[in-house]
C-alpha positions as CSV (number, residue, x, y, z in Angstrom):
1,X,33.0,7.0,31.8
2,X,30.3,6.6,29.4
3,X,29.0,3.3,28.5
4,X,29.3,4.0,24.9
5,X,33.0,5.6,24.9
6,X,35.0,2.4,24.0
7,X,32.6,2.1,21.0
8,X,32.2,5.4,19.6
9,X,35.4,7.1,18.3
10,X,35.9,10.0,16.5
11,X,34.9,13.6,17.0
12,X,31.8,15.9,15.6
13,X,32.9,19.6,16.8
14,X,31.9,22.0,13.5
15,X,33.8,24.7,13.0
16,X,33.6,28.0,11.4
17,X,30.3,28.9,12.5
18,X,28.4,31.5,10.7
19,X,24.5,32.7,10.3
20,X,23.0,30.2,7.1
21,X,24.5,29.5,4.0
22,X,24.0,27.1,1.1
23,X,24.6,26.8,-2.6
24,X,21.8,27.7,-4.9
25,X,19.3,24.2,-4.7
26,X,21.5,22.3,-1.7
27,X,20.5,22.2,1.6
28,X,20.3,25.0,3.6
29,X,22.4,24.9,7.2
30,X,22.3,27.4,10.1
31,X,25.1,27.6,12.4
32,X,25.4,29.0,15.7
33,X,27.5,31.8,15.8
34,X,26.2,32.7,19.8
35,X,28.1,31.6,22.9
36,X,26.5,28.7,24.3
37,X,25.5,30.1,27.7
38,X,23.0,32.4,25.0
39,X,21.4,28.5,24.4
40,X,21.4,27.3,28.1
41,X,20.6,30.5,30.1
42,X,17.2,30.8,27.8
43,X,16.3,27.5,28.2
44,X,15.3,27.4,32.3
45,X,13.0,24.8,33.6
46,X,10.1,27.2,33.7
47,X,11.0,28.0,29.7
48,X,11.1,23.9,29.0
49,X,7.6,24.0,31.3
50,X,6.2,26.1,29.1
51,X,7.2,25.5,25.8
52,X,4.6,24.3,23.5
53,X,5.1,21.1,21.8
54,X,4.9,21.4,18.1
55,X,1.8,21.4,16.3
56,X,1.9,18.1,13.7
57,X,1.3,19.9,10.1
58,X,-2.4,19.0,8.6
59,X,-2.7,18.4,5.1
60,X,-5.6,20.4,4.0
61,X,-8.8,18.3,2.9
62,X,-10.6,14.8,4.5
63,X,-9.2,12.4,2.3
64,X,-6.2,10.2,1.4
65,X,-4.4,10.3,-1.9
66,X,-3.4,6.3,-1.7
67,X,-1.7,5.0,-4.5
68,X,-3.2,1.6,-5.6
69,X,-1.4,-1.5,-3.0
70,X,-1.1,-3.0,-6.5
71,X,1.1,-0.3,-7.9
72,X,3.4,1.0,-5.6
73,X,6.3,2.4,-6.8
74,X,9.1,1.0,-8.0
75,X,12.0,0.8,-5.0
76,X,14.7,3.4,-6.5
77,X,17.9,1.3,-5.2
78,X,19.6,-1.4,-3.2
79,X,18.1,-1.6,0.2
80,X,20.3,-0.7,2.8
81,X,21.2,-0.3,6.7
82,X,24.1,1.2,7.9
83,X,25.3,2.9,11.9
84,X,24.1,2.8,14.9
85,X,25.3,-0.1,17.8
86,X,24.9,-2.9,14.7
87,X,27.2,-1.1,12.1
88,X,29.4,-4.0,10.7
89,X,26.3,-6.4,10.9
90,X,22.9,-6.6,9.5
91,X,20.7,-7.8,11.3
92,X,19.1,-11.1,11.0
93,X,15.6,-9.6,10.3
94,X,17.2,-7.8,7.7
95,X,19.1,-10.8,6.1
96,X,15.5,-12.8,6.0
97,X,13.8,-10.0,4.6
98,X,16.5,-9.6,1.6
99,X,16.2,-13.3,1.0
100,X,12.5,-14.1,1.1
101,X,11.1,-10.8,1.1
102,X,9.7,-8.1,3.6
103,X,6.6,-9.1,5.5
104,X,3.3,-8.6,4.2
105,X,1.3,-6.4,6.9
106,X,-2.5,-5.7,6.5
107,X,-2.9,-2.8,3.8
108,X,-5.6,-1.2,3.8
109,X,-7.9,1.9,4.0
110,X,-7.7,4.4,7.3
111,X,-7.5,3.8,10.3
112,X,-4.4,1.5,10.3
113,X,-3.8,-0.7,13.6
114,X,-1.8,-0.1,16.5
115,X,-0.7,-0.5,20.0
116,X,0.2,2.6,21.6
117,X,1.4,2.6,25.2
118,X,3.3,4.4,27.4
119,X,6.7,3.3,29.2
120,X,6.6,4.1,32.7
121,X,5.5,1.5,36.1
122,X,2.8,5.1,36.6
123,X,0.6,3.5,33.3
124,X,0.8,0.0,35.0
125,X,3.9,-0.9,32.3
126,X,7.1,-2.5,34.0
127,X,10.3,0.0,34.9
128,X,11.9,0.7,31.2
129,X,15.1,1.8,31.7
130,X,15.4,4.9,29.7
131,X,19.1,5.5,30.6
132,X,19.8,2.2,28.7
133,X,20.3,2.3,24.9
134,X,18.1,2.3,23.0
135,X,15.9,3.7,24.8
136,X,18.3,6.4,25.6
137,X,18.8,7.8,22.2
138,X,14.9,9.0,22.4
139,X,14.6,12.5,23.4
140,X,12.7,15.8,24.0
141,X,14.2,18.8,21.6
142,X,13.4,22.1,22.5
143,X,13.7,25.0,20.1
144,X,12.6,29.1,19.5
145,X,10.0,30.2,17.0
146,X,11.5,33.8,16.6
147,X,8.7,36.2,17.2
148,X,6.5,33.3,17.9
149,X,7.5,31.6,20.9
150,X,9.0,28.0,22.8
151,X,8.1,24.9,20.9
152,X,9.3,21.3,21.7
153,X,9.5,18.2,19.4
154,X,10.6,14.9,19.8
155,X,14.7,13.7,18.0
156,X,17.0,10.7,18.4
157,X,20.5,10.3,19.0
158,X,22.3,8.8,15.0
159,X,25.4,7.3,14.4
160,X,27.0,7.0,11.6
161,X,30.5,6.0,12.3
162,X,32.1,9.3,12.5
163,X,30.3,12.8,14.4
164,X,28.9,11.6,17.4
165,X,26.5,14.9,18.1
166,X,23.9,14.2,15.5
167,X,20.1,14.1,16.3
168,X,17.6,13.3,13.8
169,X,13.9,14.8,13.5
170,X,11.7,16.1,11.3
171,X,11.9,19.3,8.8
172,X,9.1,21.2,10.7
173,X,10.8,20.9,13.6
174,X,13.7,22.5,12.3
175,X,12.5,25.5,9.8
176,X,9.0,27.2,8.7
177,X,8.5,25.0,5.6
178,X,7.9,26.7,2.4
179,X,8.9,30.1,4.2
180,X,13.0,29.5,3.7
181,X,12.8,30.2,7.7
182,X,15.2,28.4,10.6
183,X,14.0,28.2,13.8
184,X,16.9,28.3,16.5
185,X,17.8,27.9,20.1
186,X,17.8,24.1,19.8
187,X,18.3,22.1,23.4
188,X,18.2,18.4,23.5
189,X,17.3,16.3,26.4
190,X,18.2,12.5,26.0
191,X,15.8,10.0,28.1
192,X,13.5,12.9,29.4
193,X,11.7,11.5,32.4
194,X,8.8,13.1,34.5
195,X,9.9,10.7,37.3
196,X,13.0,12.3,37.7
197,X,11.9,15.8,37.1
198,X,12.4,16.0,33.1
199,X,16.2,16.5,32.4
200,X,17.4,13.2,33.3
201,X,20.4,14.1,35.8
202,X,21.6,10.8,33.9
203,X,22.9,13.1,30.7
204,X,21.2,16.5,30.9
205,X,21.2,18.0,27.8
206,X,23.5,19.5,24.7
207,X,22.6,23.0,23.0
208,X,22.8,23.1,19.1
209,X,25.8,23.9,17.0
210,X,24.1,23.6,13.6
211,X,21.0,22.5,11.4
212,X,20.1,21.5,8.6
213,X,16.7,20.6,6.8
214,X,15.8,19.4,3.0
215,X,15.7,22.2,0.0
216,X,12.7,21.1,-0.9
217,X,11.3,21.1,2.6
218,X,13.1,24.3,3.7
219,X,11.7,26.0,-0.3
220,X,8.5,24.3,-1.1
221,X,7.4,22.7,2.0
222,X,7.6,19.2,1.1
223,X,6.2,16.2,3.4
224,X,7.9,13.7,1.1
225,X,11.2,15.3,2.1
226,X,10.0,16.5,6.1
227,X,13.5,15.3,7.8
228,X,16.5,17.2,9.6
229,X,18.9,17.0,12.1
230,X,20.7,19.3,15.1
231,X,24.1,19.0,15.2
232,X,25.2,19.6,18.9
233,X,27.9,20.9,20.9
234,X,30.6,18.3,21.9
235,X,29.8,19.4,25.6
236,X,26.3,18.7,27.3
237,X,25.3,20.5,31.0
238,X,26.2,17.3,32.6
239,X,28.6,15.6,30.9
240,X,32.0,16.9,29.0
241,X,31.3,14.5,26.1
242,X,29.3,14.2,22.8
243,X,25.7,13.2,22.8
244,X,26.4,9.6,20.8
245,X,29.3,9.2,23.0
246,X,26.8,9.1,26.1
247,X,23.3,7.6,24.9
248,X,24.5,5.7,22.1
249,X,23.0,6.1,18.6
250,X,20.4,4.9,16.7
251,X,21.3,3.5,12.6
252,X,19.5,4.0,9.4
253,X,17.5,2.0,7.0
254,X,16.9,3.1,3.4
255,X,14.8,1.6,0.3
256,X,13.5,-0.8,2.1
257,X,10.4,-2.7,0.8
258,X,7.1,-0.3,1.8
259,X,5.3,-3.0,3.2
260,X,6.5,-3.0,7.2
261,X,5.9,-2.9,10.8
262,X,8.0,-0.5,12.4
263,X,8.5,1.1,16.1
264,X,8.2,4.7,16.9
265,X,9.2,6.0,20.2
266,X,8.0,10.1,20.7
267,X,7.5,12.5,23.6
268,X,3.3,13.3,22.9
269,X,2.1,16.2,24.9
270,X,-1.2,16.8,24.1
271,X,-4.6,14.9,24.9
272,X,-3.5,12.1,27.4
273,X,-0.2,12.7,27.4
274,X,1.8,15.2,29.1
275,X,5.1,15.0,27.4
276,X,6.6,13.1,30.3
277,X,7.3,10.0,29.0
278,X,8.1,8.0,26.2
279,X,5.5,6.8,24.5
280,X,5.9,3.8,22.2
281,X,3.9,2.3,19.1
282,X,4.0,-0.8,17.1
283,X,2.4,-0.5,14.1
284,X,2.7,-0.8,10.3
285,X,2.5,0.0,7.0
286,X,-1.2,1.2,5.6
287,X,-1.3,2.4,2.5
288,X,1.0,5.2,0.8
289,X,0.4,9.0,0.4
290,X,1.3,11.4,-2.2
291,X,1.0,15.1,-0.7
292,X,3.7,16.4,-3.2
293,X,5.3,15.6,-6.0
294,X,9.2,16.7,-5.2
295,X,9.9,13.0,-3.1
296,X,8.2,9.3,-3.2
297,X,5.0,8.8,-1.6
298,X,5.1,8.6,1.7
299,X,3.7,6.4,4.6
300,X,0.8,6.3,6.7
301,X,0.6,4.1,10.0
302,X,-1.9,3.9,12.9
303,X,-1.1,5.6,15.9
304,X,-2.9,7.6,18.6
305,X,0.7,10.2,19.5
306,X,-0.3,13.3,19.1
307,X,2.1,17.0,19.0
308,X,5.1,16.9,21.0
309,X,6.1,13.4,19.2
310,X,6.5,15.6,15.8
311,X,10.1,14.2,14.7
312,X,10.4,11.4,16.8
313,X,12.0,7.8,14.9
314,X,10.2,5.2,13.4
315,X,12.1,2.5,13.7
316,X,13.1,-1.0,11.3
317,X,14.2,-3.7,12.7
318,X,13.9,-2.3,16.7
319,X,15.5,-4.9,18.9
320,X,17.1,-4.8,23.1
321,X,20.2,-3.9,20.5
322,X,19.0,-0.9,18.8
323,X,17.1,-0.4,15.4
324,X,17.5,2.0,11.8
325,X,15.4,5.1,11.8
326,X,13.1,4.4,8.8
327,X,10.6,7.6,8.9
328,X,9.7,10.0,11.0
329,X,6.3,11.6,12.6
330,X,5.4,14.8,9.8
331,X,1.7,15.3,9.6
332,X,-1.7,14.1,9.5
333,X,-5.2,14.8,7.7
334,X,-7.8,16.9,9.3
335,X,-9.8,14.9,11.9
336,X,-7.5,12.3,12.4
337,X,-5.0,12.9,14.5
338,X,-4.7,10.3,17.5
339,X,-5.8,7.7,14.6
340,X,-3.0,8.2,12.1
341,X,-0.3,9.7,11.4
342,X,2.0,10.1,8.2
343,X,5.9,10.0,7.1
344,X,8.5,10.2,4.5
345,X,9.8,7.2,2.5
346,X,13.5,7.1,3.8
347,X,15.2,6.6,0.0
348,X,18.5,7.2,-1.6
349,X,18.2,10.9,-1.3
350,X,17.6,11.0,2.6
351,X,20.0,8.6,3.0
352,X,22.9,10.6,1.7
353,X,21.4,13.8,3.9
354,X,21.6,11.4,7.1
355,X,25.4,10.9,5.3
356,X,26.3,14.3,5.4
357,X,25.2,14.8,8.6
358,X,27.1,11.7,10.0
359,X,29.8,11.1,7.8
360,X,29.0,7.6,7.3
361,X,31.8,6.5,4.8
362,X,29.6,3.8,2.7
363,X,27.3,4.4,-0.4
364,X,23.8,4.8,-0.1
C-alpha cells in the first residue's frame, strides 16, 4: 500500500471526455478522448530518450523591465496557503511571516544569487531519497508537439484535498501560447532517476486525462499568467492508484509578500545536465518583471537550470514536510539563461485555477 493512502482520500477520475472546450474567455481544457494504451504504447524508452526537453521562452530584447523595489505593487488579497501534507496547519514560517513580515532578501539588479546543485551521491551530494515525499512529487513530464515532435518538461504532484491526479507546470508546457494550440500525449514520471534507469520502478508513470492552461496564456501568450496542470489517469504502469495517492502532493501559496527565498526542484537537460536528476536551487527574490500587462509583474530569481526544468515548482516555505508551489520556471531574457530565470506572481487568480483543478474547498 502506498505510503500516502491513509492520508489522501477522495477520487480524481474525469469523466465525459471530449476533444477541447471552454466558454468564450474561461480557460480552455483538452481531454483525452484516446484509449490509454494510445498514451503508453507511444511513449517507449527510446521515445522518452529522445524527447527534447522544452525550450525556456525568451523575451525578446537585453534588458529588464524592473519595477522600482520602492513601488511594488500593491498585494491584491489575504495571503494564503492551502493542500499539500500541511493542509490543516500553516506552517510556522508562515505564521512568523504574517506577524512580523516576510524576509527582506537582497533586491537588486541581474544576476540574482544562488546555489544550484544537483541531488545525487554521482555530484559528490549525499543519497537523497527521491521516493520519499517531497522529493517524490518532483517529476519529468513528457508530452507531443503535433507535427513538431517529443518534448519533455519538468511538473509536481498538488494536493488540494480532493482529486488526487493533478500535476502542476507551466503554460508552455501545456499549449503553443498565443496560438490557441494544446499540445497532447502527456506522460508523467514521478522521482525520475538516471540511477535506476529513468522511470523509477518505485511509481512508473500515469498518462494524461486532461489539461488545462490560462486564457490569457493559451490567447495572448501571457508570462504573467504561464501556469497549467495535467490531470492524470487514476491508474499509473506500475501502480493501480492515483498519482497523489502514491508520491504525495505538494500545497500552494498565494499573495504572499514579493520579497522571498524560495526552492525550485526541476529536471534540466541541457548544458551540464542531462535530465537525469533532480536538480535543486535556493534562491530568492530579485527584482519584478512586467512582460505583459494581462497579470502582475512577475518574478525574477538567480539560477543556472536550464530547458528541461521549464514548469518545475518553486517552492515557499520547503521543509523535510513538504512546501506551497509559489511560481514556476517560464522564461528568461536573451543571453541569460543559466544566470536567471523568470516566473509568475502566484495571486488570487491562479489560485482559484490551482482550485479548479484540485477542488480545494476554501477561498482563495
Amino acid at each position: 500500500m502506498s505510503p500516502f493512502k491513509h492520508l489522501l482520500l477522495g477520487s480524481s477520475l474525469l469523466c465525459c471526455l471530449t476533444t477541447q472546450s471552454w466558454a468564450q474567455g474561461a480557460d480552455p481544457i483538452i481531454r483525452n478522448n484516446r484509449p490509454v494504451s494510445a498514451t503508453l504504447g507511444h511513449w517507449t524508452a527510446e521515445a522518452m530518450a529522445n524527447a527534447k526537453p522544452k525550450q525556456i521562452p525568451t523575451m525578446a530584447g537585453t534588458g529588464h523591465h524592473p519595477t522600482a523595489s520602492t513601488a511594488m505593487p500593491a498585494i491584491q488579497g489575504t495571503p494564503g496557503v492551502a493542500g499539500g501534507m500541511h493542509d490543516t496547519q500553516l506552517p510556522q514560517s508562515a505564521i512568523a511571516e504574517i506577524e512580523n513580515g516576510s524576509p527582506i532578501p537582497a533586491d537588486g539588479a541581474y544576476p540574482g544569487p544562488h546555489t544550484t546543485f544537483t541531488l545525487d551521491p554521482a555530484y559528490g551530494r549525499a543519497v537523497t531519497p527521491y521516493t520519499a515525499y517531497p522529493y517524490s512529487a518532483i517529476g519529468r513530464l513528457f508530452f507531443t508537439d503535433p507535427g513538431v515532435g517529443d518534448f519533455v518538461c519538468t511538473a509536481a504532484a498538488t494536493y488540494g484535498g480532493a482529486a488526487l491526479n493533478i500535476v502542476w507546470t507551466a503554460g508552455h508546457c501545456i499549449a503553443d501560447g498565443g496560438k490557441a494550440k494544446f499540445y497532447t500525449n502527456w506522460l508523467y514520471c514521478p522521482a525520475w532517476n538516471k540511477n535506476k534507469g529513468g522511470v523509477n520502478p518505485a511509481f512508473g508513470c500515469w498518462s494524461w486525462a486532461a489539461a488545462s492552461t490560462k486564457a490569457a496564456w493559451f490567447n495572448n501568450g501571457a508570462f504573467t499568467r504561464d501556469v497549467g496542470y495535467v490531470a492524470l489517469q487514476p491508474t499509473g504502469t506500475v501502480l493501480a492508484e492515483n498519482v497523489v495517492s502514491a508520491t504525495g502532493g505538494l500545497g500552494f501559496a498565494w499573495n504572499w509578500g514579493r520579497d522571498q527565498n524560495w526552492i525550485h526542484m526541476g529536471y534540466p537537460a541541457e548544458g551540464s545536465y542531462d535530465g537525469g536528476y533532480i536538480v535543486q536551487t535556493n534562491t530568492e527574490h530579485r527584482y519584478d518583471d512586467a512582460p505583459d500587462a494581462l497579470g502582475p509583474p512577475t518574478n525574477s530569481f538567480g539560477s543556472s537550470q536550464t530547458p528541461g526544468s521549464s514548469g518545475s515548482p518553486v517552492i515557499l516555505f520547503w521543509s523535510p514536510g513538504g512546501g506551497y508551489i509559489n511560481s514556476n520556471i517560464s522564461y528568461y531574457y536573451a543571453g541569460q539563461l543559466g544566470f536567471e530565470l523568470q516566473g509568475p506572481y502566484y495571486d488570487t487568480v491562479i489560485c482559484n485555477f490551482w482550485k479548479t483543478a484540485t477542488g480545494w474547498g476554501g477561498a482563495c
